[in-house]
N, C-alpha and C positions, 0 to 999 in steps of 0.2 A: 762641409755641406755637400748632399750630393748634388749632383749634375747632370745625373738621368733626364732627357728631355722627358719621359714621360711621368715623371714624376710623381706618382699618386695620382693621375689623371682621372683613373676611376672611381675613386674617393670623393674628389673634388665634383665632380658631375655629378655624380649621384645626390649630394649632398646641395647644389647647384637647384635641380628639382623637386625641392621637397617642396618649397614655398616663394613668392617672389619678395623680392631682398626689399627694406625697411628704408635703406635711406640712410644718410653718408656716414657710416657708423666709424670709415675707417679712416675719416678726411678729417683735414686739421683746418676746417672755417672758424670762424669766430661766432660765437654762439650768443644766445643772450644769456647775461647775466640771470645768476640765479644763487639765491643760498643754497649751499649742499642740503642735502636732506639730513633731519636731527638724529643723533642718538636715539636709537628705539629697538624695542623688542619684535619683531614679525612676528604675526597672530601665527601661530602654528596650524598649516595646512598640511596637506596631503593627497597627493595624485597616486597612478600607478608609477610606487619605487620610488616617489617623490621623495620620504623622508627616510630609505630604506638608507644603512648604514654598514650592511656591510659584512659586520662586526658580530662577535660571539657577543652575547647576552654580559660576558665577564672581562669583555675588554676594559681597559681603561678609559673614561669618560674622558672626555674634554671639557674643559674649566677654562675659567678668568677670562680678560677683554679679549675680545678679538674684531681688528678692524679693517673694513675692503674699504678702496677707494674704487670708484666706478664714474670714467666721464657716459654722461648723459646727449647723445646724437641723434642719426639720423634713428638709430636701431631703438630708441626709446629705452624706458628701464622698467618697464612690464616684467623682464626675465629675471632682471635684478631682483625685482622685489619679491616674486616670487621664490627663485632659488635660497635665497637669503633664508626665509620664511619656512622653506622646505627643510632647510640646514638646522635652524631652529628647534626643529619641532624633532628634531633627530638626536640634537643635543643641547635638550633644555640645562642643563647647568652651564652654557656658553653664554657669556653676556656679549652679544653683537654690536657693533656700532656700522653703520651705515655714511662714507662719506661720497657724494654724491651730486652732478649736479653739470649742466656743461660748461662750469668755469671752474670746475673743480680742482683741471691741473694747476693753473695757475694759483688756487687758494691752499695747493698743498706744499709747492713748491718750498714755501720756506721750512717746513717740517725734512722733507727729505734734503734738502740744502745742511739741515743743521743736526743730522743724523737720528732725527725723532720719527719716521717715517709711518702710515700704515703697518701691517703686517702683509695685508695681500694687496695688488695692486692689478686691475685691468688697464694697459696700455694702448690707449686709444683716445682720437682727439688729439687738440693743439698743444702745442708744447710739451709734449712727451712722446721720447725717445729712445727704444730699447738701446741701441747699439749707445748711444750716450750715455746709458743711464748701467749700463755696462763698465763703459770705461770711466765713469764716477766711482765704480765699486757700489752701488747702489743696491745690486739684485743677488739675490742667494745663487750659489753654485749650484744647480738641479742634475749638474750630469752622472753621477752616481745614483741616484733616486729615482729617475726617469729608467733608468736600467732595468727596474726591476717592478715601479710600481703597478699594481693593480685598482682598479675601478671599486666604486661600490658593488659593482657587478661581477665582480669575480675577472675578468678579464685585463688583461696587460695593457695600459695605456699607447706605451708605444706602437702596439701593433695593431690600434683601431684610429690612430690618425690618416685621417687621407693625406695630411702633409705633415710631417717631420719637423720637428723644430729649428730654426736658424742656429747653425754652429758660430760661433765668436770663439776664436784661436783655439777650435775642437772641443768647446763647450758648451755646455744648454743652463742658459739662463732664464728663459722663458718660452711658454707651449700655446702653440697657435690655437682659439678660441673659435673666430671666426674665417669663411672666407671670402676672396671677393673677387673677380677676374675685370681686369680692367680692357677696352674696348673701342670701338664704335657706333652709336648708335644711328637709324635712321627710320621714317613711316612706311612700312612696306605697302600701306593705302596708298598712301601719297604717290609711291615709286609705280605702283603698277597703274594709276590713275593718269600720270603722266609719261606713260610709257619707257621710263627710265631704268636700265638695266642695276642692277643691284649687285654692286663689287665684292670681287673676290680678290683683289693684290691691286699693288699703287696700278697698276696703266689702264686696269677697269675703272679707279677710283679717280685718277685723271680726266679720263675720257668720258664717264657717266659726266664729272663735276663739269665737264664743259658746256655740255647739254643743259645743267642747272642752271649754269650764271646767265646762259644763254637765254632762258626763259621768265631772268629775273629775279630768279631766287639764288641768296650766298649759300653758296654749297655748305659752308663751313661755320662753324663756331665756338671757340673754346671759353675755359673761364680764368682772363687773363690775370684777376688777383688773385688766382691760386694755381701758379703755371705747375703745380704735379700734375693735375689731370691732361693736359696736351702730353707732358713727359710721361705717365705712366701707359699711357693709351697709342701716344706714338711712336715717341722718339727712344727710349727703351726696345719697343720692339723691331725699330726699324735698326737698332745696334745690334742686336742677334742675329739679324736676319744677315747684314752687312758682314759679321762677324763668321760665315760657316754655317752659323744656327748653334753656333758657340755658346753657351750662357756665361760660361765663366769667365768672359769679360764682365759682366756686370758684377759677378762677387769680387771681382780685381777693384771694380770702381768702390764699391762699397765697402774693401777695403784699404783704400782711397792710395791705391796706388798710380803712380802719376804716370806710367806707363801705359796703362790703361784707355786713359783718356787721352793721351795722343797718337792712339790707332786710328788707322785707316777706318776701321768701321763706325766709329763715330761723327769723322769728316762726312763719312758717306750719308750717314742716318740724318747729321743736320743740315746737308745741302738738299733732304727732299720735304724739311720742313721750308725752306727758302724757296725751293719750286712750288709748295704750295700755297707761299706768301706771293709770289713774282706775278703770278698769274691773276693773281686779284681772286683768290680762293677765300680768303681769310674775311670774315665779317669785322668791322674795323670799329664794331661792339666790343669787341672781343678785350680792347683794351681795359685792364683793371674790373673789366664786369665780375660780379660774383656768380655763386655755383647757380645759386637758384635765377638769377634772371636771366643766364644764358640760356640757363634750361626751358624759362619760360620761351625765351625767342625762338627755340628749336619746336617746343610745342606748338607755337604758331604757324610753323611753317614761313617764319622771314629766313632760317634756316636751313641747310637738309642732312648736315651731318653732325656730330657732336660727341668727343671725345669723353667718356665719362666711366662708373662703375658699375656693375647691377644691382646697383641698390637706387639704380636712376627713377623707372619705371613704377616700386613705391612710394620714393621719397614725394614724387610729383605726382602722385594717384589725384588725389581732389582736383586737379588742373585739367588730364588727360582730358583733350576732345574725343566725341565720340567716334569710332570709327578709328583712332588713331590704334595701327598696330607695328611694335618695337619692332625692327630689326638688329640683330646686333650678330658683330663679328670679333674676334679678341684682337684682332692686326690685321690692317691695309698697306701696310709696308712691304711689303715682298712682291718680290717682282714675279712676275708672269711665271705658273709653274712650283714658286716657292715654298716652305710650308709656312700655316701661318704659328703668328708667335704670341700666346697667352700668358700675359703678364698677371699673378696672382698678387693679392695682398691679403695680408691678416691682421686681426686684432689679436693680439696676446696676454695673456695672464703669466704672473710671476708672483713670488713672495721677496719680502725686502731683507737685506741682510743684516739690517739693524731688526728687524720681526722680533715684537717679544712673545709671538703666540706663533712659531713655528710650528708647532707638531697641530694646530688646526688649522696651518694655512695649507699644510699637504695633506690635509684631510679635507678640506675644502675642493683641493685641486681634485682629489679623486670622488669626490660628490659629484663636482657637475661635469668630470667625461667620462658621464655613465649614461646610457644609451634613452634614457628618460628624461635625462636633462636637454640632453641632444636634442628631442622633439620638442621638447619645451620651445627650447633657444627658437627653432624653426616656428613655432608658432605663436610666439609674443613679440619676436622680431622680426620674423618675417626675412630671417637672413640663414646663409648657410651655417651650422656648423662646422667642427672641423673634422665628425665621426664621422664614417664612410656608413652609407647608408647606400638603399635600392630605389630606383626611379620606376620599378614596373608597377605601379599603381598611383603613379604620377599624375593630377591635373596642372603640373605647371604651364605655366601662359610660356609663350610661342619661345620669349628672348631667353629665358632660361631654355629651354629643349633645344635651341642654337647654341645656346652656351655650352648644354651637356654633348650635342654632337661634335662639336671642335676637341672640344678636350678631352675627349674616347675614340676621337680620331687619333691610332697609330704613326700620323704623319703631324701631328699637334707638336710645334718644341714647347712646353711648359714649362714654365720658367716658377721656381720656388718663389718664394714672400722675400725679398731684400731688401734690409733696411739700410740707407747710406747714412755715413758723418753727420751730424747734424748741419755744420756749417757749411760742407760740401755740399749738402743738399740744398741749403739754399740758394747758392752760388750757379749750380744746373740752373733753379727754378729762373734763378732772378736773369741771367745769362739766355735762358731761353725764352722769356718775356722780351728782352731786347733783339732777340733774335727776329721773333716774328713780325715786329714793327721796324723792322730795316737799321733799328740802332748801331745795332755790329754785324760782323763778318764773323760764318762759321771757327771760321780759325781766333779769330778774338774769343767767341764764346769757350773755346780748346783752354785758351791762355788765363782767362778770368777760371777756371774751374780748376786746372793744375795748379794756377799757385792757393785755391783755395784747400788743396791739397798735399800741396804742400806743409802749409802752415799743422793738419792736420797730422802728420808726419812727424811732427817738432817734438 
């Protein structure tokens, strides 16, 4: 993996402003039930390049089933249905199948449990897990492939990602789809309305939050039944920052080494989540709320800050009071001076290794990162892609153009997409839920996460 702090920073920005992001496409909530969508043919459409292929007139056609699985989130399946459609119409002798829906992983689970799997799979949503579904043996080897492949468009896939795929023991098993930069949010109305200075590292974000609670309002509030959003928005970045501006402590965590997590930079990172509990920072909502009702309490302003992704600002469009305008930062963790530290995340695409329609699932892959689908993705999801695109004809709203100036800031650490242990991750989440309501002690949370690390180890 690399470790470049700036990592495709200008990829990621650019691609950041194209449009504002859809809604928690990358988050693992519980969704409502829904049947997957049926078996079907997509009416064959066509955009510009929509259904373009590529391919000499004399290539080989592609034949027989071929099936995606797609969870259904915050990002909608607008893009789905369309691309599918697109694909369709490109290669009518393909019979498609469409599985679909946001309870999809869990209704597919027994399929790939029993080595019957899709052929292509979008991983995204609850209960799936690359790095798991890696070391299940689940996902096709892509690191030879990715070498070399090209787009519909004539162009190398590799060298139009804004970000690189996650290496697993120097391999690529799956290519980042979408992106997501995790953060802080707050209402820059609201801040300048009450004269409140608007932070730039923990001692502004102390010092403002004193002013808040002082006036009434909890500075703070996270969504405590899904403790990744406090961990990806703080306590992550407050471990880099603690670390040097290191990143490769977290690919140490994520490869769940037990070393790791009993550095110093993690005692440090979760003793400034306990200063911002001690102090009476923390809305005491926050306990087991979900995404969306914290979100709605932030929008009301019982709130004034709220650890989330940018997919916040469209998920809760229909809510937004008027007047309300997003501030956002990717890290308040760094001390006076520090840089800050933009925690990404992605949605990924992969093919399964039991795939009995291999050679259209890598021709799928290279349908939609071609630079048409890219705009698409942006405009039916309203989320970044992962092709490096240009911002100079940009209308994006305010919190992406903050978003893209941190991350084309030279002094940004950018931190790649990392996916940890499954069980490990939970053990962070769950360890950091008891963290912020005084349950245990920083060095407890140290202890519950090692031996979950352990075990992972085994």
């Amino acid at each position: 993996m690399v470790s470049k702090t700036r990592l495709a920073a200008l990829g990621i920005a650019a691609l950041m402003a194209v449009a504002p992001l859809a809604g928690c496409g990358s988050s693992k909530e519980e969704a409502k039930q829904t049947e997957p969508a049926k078996t079907e043919e997509p009416a064959a459409t066509n955009t510009d390049g929509g259904a373009k292929t590529g391919s000499d007139d004399g290539a080989k056609k592609l034949t027989g089933e071929f099936e995606i699985q797609y969870f259904v989130g915050g990002y909608g399946d607008k893009w789905w249905k369309k691309v599918i459609a697109d694909f369709q119409a490109a290669n009518p002798d393909l019979k498609i199948k469409e599985s679909g829906g946001p309870k999809i992983n869990d209704q597919m689970k027994p399929r790939w449990v029993g080595g019957n799997p899709p052929d292509f799979v979008y991983i995204d949503g609850p209960n799936l897990n690359d790095r798991q579904m890696v070391e299940d043996g689940q996902l096709e080897d892509l690191t030879d492939w990715i070498k070399d492949a090209k787009n519909i468009d004539g162009d190398k896939i590799s060298d139009i990602l804004a970000q690189p795929p996650q290496l697993f023991d120097g391999k690529v098993y799956d290519i980042p789809l979408v992106l997501n930069s995790w953060g802080v949010f707050w209402d820059k109305a609201l801040f300048k309305e009450k004269g409140w200075e608007e932070p730039t590292d923990w001692q502004s974000f102390m010092a403002v939050s004193d002013k808040i609670k002082a006036a009434g309002v909890t500075p703070f509030i996270h969504t405590g039944k899904y403790p990744y959003y406090i961990n990806g928005a703080i306590l992550y970045p407050a471990i880099v920052s603690a670390n040097n501006n290191d990143i490769s402590i977290l690919q140490d965590m994520a490869a769940s080494k037990v070393e790791a997590f009993q550095s110093p930079a993690v005692l440090a990172a979760l003793n400034k989540i306990v200063e911002l509990r001690d102090k009476g920072f923390i809305d005491k909502a926050s306990i087991q709320i979900n995404h969306t009702d914290s979100q709605m309490l932030f929008l009301q302003h019982k709130d004034a800050f709220i650890p989330n992704g940018l997919w916040l600002p469209n998920e809760m469009a229909k809510d937004i009071p008027g007047g309300f305008a997003f501030g956002f930062i990717p890290s308040l963790t760094q001390d006076n001076g520090g840089k800050v530290v933009a925690n990404t995340s992605t949605a990924n695409v992969a093919i399964a290794k039991n795939a009995k329609n291999k050679e259209a699932a890598k021709a799928f892959l290279q349908f939609i990162f071609s630079k048409a689908q890219a705009s698409q993705w942006a405009e039916l999801s309203g989320a970044p892609s992962n092709i490096k695109g240009d911002i100079s004809d940009s209308n994006a709203p305010s919190h992406v153009k903050d978003a893209a100036k941190y991350l084309t800031d030279p002094n940004t650490v950018v931190v790649p997409a990392i996916t940890f242990n499954a069980d490990v991750d939970k053990a962070m989440q769950d360890a950091t839920d008891a963290l912020t309501i005084a349950k245990i002690t920083p060095e407890q949370w140290v202890e519950r996460v090692v031996e979950a690390a352990k075990k992972a180890n085994k």
